[in-house]
N, CA, C and O atoms as a DFTB+ gen file, in Angstrom:
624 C
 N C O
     1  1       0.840      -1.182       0.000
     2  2       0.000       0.000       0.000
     3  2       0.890       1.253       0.000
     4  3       1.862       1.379       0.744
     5  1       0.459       2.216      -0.940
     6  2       1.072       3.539      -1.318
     7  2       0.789       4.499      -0.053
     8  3      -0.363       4.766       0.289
     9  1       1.963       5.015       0.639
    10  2       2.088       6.117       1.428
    11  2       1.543       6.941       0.953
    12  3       2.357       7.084       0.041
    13  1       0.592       7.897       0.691
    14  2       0.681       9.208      -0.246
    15  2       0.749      10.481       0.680
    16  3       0.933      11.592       0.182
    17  1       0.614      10.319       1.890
    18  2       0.526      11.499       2.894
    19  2       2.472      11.844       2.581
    20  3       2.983      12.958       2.461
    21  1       3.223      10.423       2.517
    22  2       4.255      10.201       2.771
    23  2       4.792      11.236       1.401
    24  3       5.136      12.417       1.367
    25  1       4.691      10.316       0.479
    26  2       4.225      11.095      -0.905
    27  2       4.351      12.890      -0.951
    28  3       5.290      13.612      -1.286
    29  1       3.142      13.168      -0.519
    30  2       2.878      14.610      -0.250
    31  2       3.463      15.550      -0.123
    32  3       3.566      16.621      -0.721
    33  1       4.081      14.868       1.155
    34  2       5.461      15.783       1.693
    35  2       6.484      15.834       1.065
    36  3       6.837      17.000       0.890
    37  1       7.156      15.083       0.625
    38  2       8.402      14.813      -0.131
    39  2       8.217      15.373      -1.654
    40  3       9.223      15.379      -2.363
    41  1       6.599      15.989      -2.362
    42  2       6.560      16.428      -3.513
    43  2       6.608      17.306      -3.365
    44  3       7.154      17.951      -4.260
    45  1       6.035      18.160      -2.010
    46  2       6.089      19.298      -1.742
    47  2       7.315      20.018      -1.349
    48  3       7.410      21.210      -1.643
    49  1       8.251      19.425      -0.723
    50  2       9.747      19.714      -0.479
    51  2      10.391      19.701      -1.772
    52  3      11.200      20.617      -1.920
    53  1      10.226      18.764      -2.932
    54  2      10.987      19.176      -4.025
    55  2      10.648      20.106      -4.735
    56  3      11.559      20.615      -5.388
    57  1       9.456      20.602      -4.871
    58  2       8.984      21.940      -5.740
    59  2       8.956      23.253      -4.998
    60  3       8.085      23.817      -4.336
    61  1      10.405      23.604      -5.383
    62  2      10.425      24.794      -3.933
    63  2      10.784      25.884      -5.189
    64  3      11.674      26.722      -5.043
    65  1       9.996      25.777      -6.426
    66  2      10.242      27.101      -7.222
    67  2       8.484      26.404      -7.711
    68  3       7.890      25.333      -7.841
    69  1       8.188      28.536      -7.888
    70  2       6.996      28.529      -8.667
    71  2       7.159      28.314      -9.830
    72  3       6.241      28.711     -10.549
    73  1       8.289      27.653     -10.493
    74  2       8.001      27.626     -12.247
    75  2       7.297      26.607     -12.286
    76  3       7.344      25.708     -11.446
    77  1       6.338      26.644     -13.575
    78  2       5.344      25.409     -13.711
    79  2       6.027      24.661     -14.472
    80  3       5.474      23.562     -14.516
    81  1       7.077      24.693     -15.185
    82  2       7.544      23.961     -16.033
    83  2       8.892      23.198     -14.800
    84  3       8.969      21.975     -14.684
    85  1       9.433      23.749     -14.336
    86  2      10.587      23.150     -13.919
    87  2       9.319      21.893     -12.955
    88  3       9.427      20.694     -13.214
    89  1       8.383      22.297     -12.063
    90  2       7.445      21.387     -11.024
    91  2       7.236      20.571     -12.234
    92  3       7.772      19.498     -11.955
    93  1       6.680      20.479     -13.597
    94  2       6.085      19.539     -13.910
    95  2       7.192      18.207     -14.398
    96  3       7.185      16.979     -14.488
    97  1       7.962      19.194     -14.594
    98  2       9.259      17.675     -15.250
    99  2       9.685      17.064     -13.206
   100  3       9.722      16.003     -12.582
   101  1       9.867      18.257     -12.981
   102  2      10.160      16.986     -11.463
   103  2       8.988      16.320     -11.163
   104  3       9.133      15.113     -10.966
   105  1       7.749      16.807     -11.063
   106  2       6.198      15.769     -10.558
   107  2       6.773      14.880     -11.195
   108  3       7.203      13.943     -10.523
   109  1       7.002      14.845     -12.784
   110  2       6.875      13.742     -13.832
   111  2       7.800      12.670     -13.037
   112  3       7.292      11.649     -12.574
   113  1       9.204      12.959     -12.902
   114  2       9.983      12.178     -12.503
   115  2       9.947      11.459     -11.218
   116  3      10.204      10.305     -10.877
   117  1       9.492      12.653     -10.546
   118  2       9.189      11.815      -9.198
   119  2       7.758      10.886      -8.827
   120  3       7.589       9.847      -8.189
   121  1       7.189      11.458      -9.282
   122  2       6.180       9.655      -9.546
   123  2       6.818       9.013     -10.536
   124  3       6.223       8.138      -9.908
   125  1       7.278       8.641     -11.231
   126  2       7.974       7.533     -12.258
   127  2       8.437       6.714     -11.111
   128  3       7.987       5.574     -11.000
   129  1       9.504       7.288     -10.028
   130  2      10.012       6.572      -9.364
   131  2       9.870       6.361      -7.743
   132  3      10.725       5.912      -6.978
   133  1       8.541       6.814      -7.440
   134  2       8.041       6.571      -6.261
   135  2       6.725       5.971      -6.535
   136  3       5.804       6.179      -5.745
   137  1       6.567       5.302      -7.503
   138  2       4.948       4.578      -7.597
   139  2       5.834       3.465      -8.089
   140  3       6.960       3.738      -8.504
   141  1       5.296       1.959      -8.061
   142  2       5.619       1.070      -8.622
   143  2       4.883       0.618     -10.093
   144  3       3.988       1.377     -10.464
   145  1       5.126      -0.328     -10.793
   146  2       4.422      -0.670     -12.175
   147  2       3.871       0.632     -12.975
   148  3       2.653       0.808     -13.008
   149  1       4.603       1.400     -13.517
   150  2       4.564       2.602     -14.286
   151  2       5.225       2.256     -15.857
   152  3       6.256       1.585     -15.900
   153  1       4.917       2.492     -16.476
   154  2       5.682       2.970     -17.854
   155  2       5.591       4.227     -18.503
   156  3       6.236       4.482     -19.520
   157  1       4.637       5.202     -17.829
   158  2       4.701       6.387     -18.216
   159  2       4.154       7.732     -17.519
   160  3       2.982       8.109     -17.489
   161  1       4.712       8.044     -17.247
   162  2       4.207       9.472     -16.309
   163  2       4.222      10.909     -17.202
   164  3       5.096      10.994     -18.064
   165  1       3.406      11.899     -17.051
   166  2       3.419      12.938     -17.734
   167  2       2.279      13.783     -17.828
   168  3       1.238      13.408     -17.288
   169  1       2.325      14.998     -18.508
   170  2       1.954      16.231     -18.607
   171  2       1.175      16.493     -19.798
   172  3       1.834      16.467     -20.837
   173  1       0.012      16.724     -19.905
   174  2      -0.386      17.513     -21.503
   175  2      -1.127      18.611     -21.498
   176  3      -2.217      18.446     -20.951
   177  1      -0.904      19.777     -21.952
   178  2      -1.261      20.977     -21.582
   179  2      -2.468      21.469     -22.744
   180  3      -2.322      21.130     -23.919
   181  1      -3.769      22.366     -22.277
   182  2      -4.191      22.672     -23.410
   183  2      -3.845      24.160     -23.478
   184  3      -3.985      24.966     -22.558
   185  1      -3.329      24.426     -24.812
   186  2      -2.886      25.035     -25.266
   187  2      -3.287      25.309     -26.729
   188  3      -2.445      25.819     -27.468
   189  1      -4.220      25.079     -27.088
   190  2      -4.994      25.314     -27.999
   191  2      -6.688      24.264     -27.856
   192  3      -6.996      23.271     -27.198
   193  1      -7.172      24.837     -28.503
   194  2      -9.245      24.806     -28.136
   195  2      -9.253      23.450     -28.773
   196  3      -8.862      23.123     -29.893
   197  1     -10.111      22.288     -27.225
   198  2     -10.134      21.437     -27.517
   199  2      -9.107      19.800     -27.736
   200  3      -9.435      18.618     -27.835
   201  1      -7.771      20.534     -27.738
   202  2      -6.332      20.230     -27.937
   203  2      -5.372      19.843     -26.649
   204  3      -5.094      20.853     -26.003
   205  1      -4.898      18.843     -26.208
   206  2      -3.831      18.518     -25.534
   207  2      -2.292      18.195     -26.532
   208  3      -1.919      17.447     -27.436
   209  1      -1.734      19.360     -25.630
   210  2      -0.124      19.308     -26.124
   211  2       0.283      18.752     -25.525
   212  3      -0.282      18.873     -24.438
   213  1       1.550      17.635     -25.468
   214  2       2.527      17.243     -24.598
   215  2       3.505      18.200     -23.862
   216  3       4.060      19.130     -24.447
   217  1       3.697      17.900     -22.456
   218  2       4.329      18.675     -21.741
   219  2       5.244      17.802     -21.386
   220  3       5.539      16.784     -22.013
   221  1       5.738      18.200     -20.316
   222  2       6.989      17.333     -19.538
   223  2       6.430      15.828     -19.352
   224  3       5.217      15.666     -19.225
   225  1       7.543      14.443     -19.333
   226  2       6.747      13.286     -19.099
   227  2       8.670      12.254     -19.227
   228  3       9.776      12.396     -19.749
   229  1       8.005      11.417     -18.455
   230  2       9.031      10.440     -18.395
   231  2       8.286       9.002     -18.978
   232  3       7.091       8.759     -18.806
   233  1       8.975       8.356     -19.499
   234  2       8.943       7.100     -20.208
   235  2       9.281       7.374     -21.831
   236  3      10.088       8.204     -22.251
   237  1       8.454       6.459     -22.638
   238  2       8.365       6.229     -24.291
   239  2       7.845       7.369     -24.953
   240  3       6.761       7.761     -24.521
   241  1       8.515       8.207     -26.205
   242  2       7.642       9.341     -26.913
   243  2       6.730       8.930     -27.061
   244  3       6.459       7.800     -27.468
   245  1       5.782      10.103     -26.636
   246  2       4.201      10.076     -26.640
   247  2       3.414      10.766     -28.124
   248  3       3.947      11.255     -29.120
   249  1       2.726      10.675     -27.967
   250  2       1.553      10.554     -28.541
   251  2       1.373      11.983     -28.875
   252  3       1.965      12.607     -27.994
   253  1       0.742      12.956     -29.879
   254  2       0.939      14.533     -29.668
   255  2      -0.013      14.936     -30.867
   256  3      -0.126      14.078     -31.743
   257  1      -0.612      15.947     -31.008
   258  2      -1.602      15.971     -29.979
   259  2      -2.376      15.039     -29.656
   260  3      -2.173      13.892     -30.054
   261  1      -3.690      15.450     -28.658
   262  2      -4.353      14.679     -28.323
   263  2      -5.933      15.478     -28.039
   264  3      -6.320      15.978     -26.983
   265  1      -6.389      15.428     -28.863
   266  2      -7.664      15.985     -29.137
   267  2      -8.549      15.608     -28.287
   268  3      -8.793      14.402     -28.240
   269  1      -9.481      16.800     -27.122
   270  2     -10.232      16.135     -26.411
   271  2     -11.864      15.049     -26.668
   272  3     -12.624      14.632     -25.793
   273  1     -11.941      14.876     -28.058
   274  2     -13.068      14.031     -28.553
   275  2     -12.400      12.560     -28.018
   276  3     -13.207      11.762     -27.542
   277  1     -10.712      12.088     -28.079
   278  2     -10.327      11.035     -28.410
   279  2      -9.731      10.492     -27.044
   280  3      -9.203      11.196     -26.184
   281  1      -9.892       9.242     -26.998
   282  2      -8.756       8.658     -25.716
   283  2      -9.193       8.982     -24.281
   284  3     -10.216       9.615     -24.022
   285  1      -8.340       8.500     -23.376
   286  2      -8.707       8.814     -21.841
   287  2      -8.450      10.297     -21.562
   288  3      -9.158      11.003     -20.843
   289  1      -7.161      10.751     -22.335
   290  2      -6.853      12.044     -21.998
   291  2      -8.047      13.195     -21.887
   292  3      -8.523      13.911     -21.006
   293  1      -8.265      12.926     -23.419
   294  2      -9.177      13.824     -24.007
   295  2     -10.291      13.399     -23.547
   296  3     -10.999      14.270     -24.054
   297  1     -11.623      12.189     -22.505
   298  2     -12.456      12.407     -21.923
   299  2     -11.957      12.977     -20.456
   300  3     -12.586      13.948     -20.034
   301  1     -10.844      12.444     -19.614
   302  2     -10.357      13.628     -19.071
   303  2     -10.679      15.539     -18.714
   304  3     -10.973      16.325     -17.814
   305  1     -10.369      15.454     -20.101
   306  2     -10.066      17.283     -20.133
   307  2     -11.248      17.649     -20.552
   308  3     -11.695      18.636     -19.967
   309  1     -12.298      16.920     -21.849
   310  2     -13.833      17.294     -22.091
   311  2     -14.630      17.488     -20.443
   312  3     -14.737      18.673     -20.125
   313  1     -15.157      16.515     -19.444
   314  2     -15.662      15.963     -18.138
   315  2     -15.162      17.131     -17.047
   316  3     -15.906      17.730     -16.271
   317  1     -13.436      17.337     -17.206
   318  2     -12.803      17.545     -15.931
   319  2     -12.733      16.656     -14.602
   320  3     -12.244      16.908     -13.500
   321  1     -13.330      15.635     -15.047
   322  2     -13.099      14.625     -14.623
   323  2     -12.025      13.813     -14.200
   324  3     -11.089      14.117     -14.939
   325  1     -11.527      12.626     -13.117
   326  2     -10.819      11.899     -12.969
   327  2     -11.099      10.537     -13.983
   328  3     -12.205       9.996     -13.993
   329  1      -9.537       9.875     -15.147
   330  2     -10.656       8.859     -15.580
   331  2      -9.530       7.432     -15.208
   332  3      -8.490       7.061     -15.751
   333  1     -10.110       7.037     -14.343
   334  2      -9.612       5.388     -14.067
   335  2      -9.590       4.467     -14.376
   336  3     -10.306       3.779     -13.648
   337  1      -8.837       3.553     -15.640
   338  2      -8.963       3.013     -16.456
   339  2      -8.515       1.410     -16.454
   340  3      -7.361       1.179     -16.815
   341  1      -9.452       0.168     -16.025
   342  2      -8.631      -0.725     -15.102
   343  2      -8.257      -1.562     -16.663
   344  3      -7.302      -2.332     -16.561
   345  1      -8.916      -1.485     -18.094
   346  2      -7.880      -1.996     -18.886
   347  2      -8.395      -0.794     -20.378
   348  3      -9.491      -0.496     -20.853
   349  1      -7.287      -0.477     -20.634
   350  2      -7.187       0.443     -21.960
   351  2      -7.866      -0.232     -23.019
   352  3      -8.646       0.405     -23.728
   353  1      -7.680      -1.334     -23.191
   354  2      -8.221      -2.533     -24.670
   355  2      -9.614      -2.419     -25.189
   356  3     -10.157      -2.586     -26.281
   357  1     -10.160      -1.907     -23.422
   358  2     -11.582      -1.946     -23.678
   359  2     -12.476      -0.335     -23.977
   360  3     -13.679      -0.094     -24.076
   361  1     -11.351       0.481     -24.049
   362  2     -11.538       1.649     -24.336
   363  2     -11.920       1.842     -25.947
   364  3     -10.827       1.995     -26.493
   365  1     -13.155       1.917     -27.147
   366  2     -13.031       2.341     -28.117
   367  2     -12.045       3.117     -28.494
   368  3     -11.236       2.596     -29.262
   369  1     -11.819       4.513     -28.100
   370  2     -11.122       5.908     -28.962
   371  2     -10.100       5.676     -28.053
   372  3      -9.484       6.725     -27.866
   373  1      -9.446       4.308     -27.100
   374  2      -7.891       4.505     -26.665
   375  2      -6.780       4.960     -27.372
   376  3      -6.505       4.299     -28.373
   377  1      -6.136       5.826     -27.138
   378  2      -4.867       5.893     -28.337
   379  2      -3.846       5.360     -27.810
   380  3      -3.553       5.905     -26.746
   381  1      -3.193       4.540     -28.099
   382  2      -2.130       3.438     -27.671
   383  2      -0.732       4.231     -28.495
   384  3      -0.386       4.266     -29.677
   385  1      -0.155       4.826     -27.217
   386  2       1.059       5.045     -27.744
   387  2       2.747       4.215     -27.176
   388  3       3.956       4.329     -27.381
   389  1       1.836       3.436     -26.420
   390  2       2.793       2.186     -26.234
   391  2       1.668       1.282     -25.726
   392  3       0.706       1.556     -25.008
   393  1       2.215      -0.387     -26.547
   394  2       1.197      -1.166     -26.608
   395  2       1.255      -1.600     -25.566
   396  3       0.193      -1.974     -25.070
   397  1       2.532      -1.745     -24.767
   398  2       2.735      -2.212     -23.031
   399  2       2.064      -1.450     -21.871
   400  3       2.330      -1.746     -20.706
   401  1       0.945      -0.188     -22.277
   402  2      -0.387      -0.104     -21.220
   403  2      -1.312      -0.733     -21.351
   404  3      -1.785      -1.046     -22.443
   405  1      -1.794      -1.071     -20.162
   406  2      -2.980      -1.787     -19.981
   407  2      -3.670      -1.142     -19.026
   408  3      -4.517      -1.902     -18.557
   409  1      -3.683      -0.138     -18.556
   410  2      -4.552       0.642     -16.966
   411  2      -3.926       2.040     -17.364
   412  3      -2.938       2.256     -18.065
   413  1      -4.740       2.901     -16.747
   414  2      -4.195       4.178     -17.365
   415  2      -5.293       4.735     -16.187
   416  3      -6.350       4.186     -15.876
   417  1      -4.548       6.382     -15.451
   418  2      -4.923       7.018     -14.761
   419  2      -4.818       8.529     -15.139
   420  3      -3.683       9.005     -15.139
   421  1      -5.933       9.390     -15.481
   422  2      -5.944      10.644     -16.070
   423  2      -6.400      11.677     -15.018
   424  3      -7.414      11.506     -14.341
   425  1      -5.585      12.776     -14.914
   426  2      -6.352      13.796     -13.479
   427  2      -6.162      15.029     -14.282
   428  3      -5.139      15.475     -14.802
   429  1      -7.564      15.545     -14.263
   430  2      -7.668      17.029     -14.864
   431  2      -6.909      18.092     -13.978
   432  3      -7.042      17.662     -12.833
   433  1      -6.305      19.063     -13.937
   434  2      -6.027      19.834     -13.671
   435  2      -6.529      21.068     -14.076
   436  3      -6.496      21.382     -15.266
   437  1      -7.053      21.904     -13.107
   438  2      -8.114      23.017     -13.276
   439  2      -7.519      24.515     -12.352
   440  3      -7.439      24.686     -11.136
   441  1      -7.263      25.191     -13.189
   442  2      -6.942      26.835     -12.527
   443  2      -8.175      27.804     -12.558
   444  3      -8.257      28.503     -13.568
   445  1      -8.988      27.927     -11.758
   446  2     -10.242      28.493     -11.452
   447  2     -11.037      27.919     -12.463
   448  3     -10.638      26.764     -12.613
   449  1     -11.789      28.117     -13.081
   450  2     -12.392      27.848     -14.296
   451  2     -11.866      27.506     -15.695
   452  3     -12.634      27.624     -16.650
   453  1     -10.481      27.050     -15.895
   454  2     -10.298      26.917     -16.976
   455  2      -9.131      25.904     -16.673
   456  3      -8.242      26.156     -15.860
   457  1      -9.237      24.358     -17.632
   458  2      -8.336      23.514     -17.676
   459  2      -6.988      23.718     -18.000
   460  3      -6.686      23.755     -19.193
   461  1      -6.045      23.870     -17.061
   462  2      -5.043      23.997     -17.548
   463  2      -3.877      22.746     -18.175
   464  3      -2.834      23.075     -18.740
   465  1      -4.310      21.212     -17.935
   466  2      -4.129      20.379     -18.692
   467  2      -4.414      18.747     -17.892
   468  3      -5.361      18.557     -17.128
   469  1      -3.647      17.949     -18.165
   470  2      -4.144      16.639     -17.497
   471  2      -2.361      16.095     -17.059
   472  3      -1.253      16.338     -17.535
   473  1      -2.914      15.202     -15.829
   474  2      -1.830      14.223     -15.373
   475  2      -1.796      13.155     -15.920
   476  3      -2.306      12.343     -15.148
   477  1      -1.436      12.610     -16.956
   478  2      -1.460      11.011     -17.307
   479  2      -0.289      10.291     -16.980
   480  3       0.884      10.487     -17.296
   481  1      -0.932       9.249     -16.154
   482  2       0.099       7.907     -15.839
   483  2      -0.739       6.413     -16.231
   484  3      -1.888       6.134     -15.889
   485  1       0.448       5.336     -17.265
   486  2      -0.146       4.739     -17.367
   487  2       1.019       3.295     -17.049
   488  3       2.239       3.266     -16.885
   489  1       0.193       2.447     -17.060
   490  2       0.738       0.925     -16.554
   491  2       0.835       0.083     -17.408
   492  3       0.263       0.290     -18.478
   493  1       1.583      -1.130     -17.212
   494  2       1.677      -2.466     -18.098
   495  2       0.678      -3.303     -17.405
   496  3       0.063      -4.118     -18.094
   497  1       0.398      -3.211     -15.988
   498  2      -0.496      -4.048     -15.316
   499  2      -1.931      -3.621     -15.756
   500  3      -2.193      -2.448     -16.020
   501  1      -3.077      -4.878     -15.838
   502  2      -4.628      -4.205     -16.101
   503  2      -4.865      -3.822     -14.338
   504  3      -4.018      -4.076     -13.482
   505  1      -5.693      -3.418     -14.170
   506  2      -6.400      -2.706     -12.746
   507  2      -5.226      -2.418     -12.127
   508  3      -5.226      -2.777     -10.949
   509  1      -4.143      -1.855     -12.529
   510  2      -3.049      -0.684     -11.337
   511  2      -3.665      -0.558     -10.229
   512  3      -3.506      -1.169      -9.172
   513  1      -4.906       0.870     -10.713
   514  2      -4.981       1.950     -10.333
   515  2      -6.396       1.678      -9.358
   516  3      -7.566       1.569      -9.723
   517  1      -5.756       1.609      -7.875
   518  2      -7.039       1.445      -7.332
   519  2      -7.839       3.218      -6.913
   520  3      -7.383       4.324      -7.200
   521  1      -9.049       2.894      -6.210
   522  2      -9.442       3.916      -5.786
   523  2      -8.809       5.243      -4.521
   524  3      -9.006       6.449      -4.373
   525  1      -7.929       4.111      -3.759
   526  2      -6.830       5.071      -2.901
   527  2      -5.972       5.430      -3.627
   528  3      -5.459       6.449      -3.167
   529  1      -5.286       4.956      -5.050
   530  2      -4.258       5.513      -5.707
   531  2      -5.154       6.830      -6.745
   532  3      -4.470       7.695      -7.292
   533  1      -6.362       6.829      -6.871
   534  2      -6.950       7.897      -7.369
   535  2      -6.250       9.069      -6.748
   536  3      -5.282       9.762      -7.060
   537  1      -7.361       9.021      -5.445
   538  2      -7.475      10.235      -4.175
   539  2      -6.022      10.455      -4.105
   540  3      -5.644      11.617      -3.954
   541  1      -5.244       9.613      -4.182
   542  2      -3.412      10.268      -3.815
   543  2      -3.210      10.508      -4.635
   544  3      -2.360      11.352      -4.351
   545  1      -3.259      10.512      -5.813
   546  2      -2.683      10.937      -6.716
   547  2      -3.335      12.340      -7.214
   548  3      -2.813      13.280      -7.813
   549  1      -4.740      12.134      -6.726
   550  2      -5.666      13.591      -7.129
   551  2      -4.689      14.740      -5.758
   552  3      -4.284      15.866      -6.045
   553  1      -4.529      14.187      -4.558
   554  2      -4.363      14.990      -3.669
   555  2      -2.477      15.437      -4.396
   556  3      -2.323      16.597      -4.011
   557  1      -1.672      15.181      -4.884
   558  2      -0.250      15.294      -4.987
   559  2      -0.321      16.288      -6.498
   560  3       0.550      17.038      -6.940
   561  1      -1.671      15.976      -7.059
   562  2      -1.641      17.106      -8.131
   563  2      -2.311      18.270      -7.678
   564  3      -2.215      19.162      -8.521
   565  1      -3.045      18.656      -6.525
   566  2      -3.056      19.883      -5.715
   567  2      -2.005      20.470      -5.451
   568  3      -1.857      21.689      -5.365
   569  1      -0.866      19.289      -5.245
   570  2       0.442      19.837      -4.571
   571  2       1.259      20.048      -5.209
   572  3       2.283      20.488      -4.685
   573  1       1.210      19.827      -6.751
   574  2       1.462      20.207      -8.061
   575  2       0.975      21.799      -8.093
   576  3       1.771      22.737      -8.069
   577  1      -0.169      21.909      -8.140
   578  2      -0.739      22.918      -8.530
   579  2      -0.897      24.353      -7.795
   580  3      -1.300      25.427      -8.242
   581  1      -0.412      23.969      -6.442
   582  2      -0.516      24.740      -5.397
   583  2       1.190      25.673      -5.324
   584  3       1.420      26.882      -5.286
   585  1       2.024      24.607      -5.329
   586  2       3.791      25.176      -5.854
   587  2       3.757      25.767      -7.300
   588  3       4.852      26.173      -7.689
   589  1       2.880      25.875      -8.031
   590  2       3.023      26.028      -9.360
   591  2       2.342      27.210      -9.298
   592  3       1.411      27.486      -8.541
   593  1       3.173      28.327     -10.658
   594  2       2.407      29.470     -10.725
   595  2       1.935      28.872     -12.538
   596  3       2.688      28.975     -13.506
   597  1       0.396      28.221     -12.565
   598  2       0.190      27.743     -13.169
   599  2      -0.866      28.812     -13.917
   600  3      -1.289      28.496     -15.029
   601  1      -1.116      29.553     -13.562
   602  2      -2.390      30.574     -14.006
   603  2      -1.212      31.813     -15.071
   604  3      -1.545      32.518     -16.023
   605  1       0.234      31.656     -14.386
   606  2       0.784      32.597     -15.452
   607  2       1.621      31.968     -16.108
   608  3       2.693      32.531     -16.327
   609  1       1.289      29.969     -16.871
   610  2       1.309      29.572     -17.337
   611  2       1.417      29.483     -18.970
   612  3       0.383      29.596     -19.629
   613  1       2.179      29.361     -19.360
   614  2       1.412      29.618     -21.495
   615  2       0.410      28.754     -21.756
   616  3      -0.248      28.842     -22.792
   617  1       0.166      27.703     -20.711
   618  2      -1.028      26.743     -21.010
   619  2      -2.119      27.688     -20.229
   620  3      -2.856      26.892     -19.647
   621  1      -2.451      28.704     -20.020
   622  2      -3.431      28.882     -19.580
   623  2      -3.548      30.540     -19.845
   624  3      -4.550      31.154     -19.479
């Protein structure tokens, strides 16, 4: 079982600058290597209507854009929603940008009223992502978002 209080603290001690870009490549990295069964951690910013750009991300080149009609991302960022995905296969509009996911976890990220992009992490395992790894992971992108001067963002 995932610490995430544990988590918390230790994300919050490394993001000791408001740049949103420098926080998002460290978030990226530091869940890569404080969660287990990962193959991809990362960032996609909207930055144009409807549109996810790739941002900072650790693992395999991704996928770019990512249009919010298509994929987990993009119901994600349409909803603002959290989307918990216990196998990708069974997703119609999945976009598979490495065939070694099977579970995939998407967290909107929101600066007052307007999306400023999504957290995607995804797995080789089907059902990763339980419902306590939601809530921690929803709570560590507050703590993302809270060190981040994300509102004077170019994604936003």
């Amino acid at each position: 079982m995932t610490d995430y209080a544990s988590l918390e603290r230790q994300l919050a001690a490394l993001l000791d600058t408001r740049d949103w870009l420098t926080n998002a490549a460290q978030t990226s990295a530091f869940l890569m290597q404080a969660l287990d069964d990962l193959n991809w951690v990362g960032f996609y910013l909207q930055r144009q209507p409807e549109t996810l750009i790739l941002g900072p991300f650790q693992g395999l080149p991704a996928c770019n854009p990512i249009p919010f009609s298509k994929g987990v991302c993009g119901a994600a960022a349409r909803s603002r929603q959290t989307q918990r995905v216990d196998d990708v296969h069974a997703v119609p509009d999945h976009i598979a940008c490495d065939a070694a996911s099977r579970s995939e976890l998407v967290v909107p990220i929101v600066v007052g009223e307007h999306l400023w992009g999504v957290l995607d992490i995804d797995s080789p395992l089907p059902a990763r992502f339980s419902r306590e790894d939601q809530a921690g992971i929803e709570r560590l992108c507050r703590v993302f978002g809270a060190a981040s001067d994300l509102a004077n963002s170019p994604a936003t």
